[in-house]
C-alpha positions as CSV (number, residue, x, y, z in Angstrom):
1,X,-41.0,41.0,12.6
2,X,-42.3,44.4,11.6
3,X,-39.4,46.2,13.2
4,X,-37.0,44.1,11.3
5,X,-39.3,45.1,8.2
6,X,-38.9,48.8,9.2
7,X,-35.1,48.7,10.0
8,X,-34.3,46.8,6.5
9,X,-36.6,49.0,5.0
10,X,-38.2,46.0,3.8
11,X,-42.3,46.0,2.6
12,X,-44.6,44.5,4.6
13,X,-44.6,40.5,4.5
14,X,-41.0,40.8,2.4
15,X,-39.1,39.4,5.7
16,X,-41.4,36.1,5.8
17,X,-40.7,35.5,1.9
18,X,-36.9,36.4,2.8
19,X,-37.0,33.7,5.6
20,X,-39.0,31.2,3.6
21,X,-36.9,31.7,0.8
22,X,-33.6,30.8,2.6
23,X,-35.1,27.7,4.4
24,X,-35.9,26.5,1.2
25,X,-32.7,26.9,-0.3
26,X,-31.2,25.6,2.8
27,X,-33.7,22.4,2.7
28,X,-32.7,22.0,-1.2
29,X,-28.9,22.1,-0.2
30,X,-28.9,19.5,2.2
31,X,-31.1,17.1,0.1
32,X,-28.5,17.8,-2.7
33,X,-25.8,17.0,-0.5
34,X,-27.4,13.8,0.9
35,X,-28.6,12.7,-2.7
36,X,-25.3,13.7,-4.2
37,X,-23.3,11.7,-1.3
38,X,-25.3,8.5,-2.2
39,X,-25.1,8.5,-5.8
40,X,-21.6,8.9,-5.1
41,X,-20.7,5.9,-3.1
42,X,-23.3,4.2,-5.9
43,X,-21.3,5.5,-9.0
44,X,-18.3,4.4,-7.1
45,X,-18.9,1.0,-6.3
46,X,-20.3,0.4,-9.6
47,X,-16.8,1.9,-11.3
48,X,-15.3,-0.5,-9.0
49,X,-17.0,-3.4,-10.1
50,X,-16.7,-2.8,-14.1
51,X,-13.2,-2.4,-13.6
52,X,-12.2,-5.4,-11.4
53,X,-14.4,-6.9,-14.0
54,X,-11.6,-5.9,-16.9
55,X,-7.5,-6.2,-16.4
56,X,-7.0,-3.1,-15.0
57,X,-4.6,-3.1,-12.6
58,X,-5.9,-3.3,-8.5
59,X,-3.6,-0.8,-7.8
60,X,-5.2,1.6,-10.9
61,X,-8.1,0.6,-9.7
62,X,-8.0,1.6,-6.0
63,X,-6.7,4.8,-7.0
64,X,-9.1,5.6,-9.5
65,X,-12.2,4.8,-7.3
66,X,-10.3,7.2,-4.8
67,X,-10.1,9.5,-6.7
68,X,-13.4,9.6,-8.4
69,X,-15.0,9.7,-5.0
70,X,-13.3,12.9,-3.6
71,X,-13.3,14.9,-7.3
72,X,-17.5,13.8,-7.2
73,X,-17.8,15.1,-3.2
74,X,-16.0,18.4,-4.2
75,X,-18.8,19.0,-7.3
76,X,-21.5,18.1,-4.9
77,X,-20.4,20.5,-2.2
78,X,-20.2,23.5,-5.1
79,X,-23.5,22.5,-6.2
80,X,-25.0,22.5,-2.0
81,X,-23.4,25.8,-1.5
82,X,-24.3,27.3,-5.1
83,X,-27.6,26.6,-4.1
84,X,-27.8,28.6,-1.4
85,X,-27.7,32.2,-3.3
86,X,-23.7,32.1,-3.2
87,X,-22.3,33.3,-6.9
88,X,-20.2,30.9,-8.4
89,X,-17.6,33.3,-9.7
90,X,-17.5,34.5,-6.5
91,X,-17.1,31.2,-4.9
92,X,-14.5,30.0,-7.0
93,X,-12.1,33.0,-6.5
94,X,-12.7,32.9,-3.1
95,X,-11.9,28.9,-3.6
96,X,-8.7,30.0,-5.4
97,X,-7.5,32.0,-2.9
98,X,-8.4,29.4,0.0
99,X,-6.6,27.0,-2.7
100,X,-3.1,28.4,-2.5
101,X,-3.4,29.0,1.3
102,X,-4.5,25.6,1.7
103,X,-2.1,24.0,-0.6
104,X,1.3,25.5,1.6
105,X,-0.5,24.7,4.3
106,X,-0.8,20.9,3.1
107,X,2.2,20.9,0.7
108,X,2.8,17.3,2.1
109,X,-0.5,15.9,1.0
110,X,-0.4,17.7,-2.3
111,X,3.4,15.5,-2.5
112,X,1.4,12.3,-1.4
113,X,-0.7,12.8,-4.3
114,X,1.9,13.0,-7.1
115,X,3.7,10.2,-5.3
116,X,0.5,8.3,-5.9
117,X,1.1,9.4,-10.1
118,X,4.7,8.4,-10.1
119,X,4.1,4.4,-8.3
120,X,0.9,3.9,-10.9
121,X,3.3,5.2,-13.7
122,X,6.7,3.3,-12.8
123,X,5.0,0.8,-11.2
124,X,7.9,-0.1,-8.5
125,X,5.0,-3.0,-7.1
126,X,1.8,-3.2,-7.6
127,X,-1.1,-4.6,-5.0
128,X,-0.3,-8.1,-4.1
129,X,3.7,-7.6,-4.1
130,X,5.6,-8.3,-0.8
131,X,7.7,-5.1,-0.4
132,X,10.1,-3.7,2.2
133,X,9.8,0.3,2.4
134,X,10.5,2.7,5.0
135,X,11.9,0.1,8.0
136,X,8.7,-1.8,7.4
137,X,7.6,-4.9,5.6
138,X,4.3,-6.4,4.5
139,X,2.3,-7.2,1.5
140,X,0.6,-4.2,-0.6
141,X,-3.2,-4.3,-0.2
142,X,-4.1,-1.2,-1.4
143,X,-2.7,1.9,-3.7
144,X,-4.9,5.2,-2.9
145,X,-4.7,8.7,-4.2
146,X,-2.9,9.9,-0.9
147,X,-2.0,6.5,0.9
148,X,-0.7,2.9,0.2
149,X,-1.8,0.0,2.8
150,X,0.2,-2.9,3.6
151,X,-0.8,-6.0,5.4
152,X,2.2,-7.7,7.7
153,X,2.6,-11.0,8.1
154,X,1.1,-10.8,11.6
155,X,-2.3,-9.4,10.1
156,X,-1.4,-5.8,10.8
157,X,-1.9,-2.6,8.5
158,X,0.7,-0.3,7.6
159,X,-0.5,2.9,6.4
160,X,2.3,4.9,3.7
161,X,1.9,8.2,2.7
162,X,2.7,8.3,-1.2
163,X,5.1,11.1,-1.2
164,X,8.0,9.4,1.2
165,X,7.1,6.1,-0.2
166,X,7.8,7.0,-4.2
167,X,10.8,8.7,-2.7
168,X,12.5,6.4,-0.6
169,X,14.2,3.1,-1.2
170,X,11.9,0.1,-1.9
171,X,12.4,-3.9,-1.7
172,X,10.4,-5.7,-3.9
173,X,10.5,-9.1,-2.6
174,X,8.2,-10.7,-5.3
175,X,8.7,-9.1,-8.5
176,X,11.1,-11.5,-10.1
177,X,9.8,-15.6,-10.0
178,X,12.7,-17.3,-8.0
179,X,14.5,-15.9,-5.1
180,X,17.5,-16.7,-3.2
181,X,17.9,-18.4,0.2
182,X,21.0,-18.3,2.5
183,X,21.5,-19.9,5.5
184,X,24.6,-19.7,7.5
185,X,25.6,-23.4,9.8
186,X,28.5,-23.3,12.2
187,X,30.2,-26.9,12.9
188,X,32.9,-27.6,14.8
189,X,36.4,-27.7,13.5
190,X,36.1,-31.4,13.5
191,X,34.3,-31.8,10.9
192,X,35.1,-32.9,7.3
193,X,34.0,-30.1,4.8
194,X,33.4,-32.3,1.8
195,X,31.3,-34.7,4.3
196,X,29.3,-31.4,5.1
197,X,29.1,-30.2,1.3
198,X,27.8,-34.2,0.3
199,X,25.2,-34.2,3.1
200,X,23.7,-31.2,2.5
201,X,23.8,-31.2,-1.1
202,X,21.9,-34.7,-1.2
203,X,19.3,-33.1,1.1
204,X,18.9,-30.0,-1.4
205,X,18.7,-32.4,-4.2
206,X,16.0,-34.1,-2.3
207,X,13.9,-31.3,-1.5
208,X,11.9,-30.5,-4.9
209,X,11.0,-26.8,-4.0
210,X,14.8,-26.4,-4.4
211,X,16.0,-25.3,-7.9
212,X,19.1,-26.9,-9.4
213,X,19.3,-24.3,-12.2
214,X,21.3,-22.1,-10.9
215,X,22.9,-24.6,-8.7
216,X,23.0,-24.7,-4.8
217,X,26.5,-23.4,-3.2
218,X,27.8,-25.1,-0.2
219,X,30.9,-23.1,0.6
220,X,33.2,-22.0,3.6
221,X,31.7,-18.7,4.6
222,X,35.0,-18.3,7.2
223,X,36.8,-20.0,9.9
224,X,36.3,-18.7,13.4
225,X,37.4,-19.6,17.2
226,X,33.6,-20.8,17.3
227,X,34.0,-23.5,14.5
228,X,33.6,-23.5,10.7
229,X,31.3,-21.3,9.0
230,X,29.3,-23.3,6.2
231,X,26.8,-21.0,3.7
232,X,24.5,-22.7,2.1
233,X,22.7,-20.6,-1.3
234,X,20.1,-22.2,-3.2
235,X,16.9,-20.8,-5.7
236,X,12.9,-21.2,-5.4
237,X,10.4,-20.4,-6.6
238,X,9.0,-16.9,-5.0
239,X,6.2,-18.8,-4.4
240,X,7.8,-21.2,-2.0
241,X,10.1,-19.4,0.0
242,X,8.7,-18.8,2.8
243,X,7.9,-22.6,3.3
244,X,11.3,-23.1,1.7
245,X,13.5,-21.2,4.1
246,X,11.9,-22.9,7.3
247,X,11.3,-26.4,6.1
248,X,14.9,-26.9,4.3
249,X,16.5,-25.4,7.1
250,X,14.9,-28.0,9.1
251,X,15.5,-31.1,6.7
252,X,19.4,-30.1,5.9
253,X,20.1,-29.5,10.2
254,X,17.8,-33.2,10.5
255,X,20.3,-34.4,7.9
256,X,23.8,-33.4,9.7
257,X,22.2,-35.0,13.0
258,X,21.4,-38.6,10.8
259,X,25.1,-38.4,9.3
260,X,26.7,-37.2,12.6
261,X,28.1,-33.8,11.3
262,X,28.9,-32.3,14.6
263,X,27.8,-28.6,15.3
264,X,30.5,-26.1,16.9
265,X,29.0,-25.8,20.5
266,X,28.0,-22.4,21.8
């Protein structure tokens, strides 16, 4: 120690006050951090709470929380590493500098974050909408500052990053209240088109998911070597479709057997 005095040129018992002094700072840092990391999952979760509690959006909300969270980490880290004797002018323009480095470097996330602006703004779905984007299909669960999570119908979780998603091409399968189901029957050439077009117009009459405003279309979709071609459109309620497309489909082929409406054989 008193070499280390003599080569820093430093008075005698100056290097244990040096040392002392920097493993204080150091022990203040890290409770700051630790401290500062808590309160900030605490001043989160309660943001969180107050706002599911109003009728703010759960996409807004998700974001927000987000975003709160990493802006709060950020100030606590400045404040850790202010605390150890580093200037904050000097800090920040050393920040600034690391800022435009580290923004080419992650130009795509910077995207994924104004991405995140433009679907809270336009508001192409919002969290609980069953949308098809980028080859994939599920319902949205959550809309983060960098990310939007979507839940498939086989319990999975698709994981978008904002910029491609605002940018691309996006189904929005439960925006509007009815949708539209088609359904395409081949019979054989034998069969009697009004005798199809009365039995499966009695069984879409019967089912009461099916909406008769706009009415059902049972048309000649073409006629092929295979048989004839019957489409069949008809309108439900978005909340029904799923249930809809399987169970009608099942009552209007159930229907063609009871009335003897012979299929085209494969």
């Amino acid at each position: 120690m008193h070499f280390i005095e003599t080569l820093f040129d430093l008075k005698t018992g100056d290097f244990s006050k040096v040392i002392f002094s920097l493993l204080t700072n150091v022990i203040i840092a890290i409770i700051i951090a630790v401290v500062g990391f808590w309160l900030t999952g605490v001043l989160t979760r309660l943001v969180n709470r107050i706002l599911r509690k109003s009728d703010t959006d759960a996409g807004l909300i998700s974001f927000l929380t987000s975003f709160l969270s990493m802006s709060l980490k950020i100030m606590v880290v400045i404040t850790a590493i202010t605390q150890l004797g580093v200037e904050m002018t000097s800090f920040l323009t050393l920040l600034g500098a690391a800022g435009i480095a580290v923004g080419m470097a992650f130009s795509g996330t910077l995207s994924n974050f104004a991405g995140g602006i433009m679907i809270l703004v336009l508001k192409p779905f919002k969290v609980g909408d069953d949308i098809k984007a980028l080859g994939e299909q599920g319902v949205v669960s959550e809309i983060q500052i960098f990310n939007t999570y979507l839940k498939t119908a086989d319990n999975k979780v698709l994981v978008f990053p904002n910029g491609p998603l605002a940018n691309g091409t996006i189904v929005n399968n439960t925006r509007e209240t009815t949708r539209r189901i088609e359904w395409t029957f081949v019979f054989d050439h034998s069969a009697q088109i009004t005798d199809i077009q009365q039995v499966v117009g009695v069984a879409l009459k019967a089912d009461k998911r099916v909406l008769q405003k706009p009415e059902p279309i049972v048309g000649v979709q073409q006629l092929t070597e295979a048989g004839i071609e019957i489409r069949v459109k008809c309108w439900v309620k978005n909340a029904d479709y799923v249930m809809a497309f399987h169970q009608t489909q099942q009552a209007l082929i159930e229907a063609a057997h009871v009335a003897k409406l012979p299929f085209a054989k494969s």
